[in-house]
C-alpha positions as CSV (number, residue, x, y, z in Angstrom):
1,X,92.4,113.8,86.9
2,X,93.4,110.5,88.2
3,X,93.4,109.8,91.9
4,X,96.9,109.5,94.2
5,X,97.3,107.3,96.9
6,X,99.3,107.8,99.7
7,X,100.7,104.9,102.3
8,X,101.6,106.1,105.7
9,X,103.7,103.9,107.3
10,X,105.7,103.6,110.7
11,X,108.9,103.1,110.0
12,X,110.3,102.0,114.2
13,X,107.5,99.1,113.5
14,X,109.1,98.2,110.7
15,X,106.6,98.6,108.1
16,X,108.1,99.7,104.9
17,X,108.1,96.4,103.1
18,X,104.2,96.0,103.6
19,X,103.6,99.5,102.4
20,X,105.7,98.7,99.7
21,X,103.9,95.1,98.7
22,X,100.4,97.4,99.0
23,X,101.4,99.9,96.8
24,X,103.1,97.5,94.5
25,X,99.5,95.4,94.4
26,X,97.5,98.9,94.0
27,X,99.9,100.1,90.9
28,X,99.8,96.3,89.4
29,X,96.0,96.1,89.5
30,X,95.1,99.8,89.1
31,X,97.8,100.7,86.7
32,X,95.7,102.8,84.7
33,X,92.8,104.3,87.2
34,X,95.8,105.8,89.3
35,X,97.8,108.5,88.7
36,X,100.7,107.7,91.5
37,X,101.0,105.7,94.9
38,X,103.4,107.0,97.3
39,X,105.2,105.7,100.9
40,X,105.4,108.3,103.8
41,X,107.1,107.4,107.0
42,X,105.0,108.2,109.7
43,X,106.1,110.7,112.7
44,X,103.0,109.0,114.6
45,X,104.1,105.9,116.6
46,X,102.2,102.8,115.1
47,X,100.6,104.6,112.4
48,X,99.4,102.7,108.9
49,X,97.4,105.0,106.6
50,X,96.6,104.6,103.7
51,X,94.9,107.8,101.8
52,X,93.1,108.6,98.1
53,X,93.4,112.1,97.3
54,X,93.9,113.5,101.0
55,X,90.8,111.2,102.7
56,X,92.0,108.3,104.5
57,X,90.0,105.4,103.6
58,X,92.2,102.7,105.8
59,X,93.6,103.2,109.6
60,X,94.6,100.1,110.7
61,X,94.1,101.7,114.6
62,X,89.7,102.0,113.8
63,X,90.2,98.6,111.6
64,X,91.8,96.9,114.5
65,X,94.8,95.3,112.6
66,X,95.8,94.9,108.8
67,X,93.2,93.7,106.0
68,X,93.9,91.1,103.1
69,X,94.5,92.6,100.2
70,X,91.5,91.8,98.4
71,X,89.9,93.7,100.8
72,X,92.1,97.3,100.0
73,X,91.6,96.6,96.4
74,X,87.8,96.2,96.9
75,X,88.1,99.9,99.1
76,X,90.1,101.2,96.1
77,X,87.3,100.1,93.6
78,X,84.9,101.3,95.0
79,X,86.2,104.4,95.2
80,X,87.9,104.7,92.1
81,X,86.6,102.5,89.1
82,X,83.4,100.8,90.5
83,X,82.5,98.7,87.5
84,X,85.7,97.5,87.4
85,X,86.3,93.5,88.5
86,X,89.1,92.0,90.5
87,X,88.4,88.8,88.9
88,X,89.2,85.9,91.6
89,X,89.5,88.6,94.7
90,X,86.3,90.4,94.1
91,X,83.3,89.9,96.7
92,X,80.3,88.1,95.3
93,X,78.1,90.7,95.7
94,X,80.2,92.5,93.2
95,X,80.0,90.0,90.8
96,X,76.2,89.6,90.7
97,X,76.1,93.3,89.4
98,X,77.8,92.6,86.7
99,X,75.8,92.0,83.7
């Protein structure tokens, strides 16, 4: 079965339209290694969470801000297709494993 992510967003800090641009990067570069990627507005103050399959892999409270994108992809990888390649956006230590 293929994996759901879920965004969790807070919507009185104004971030819906970066939710939006993550999930709209994770469904563009994982189109088919996920099954769906869904928003949730967040009843918690400040929240950004971002979940695959109920386990949060990304608070931005214990990261201490937001990451670049490459960086969520790479988390998404590795947890959902790890021989996969980002191409330009992937870490070099990815790319030396790569035959």
């Amino acid at each position: 079965m293929k994996p759901e992510i879920t965004i969790e967003y807070c919507p009185k800090c104004k971030w819906l339209l970066r939710a939006a641009y993550i999930a709209q990067e994770l469904l563009t570069t994982f189109e088919e290694e996920l099954k769906s990627v869904s928003l949730q507005p967040s009843e918690v103050s400040g929240r950004f969470l971002i979940g695959l399959n109920g386990e949060c892999i990304f608070d931005r409270k214990r990261y201490g801000g937001f990451p670049e994108i490459k960086e969520l992809k790479q988390m998404v990888r590795d947890r959902v297709c790890p021989g996969k390649s980002l191409g330009h956006s992937d870490t070099e230590a990815h790319h030396q494993q790569e035959p």
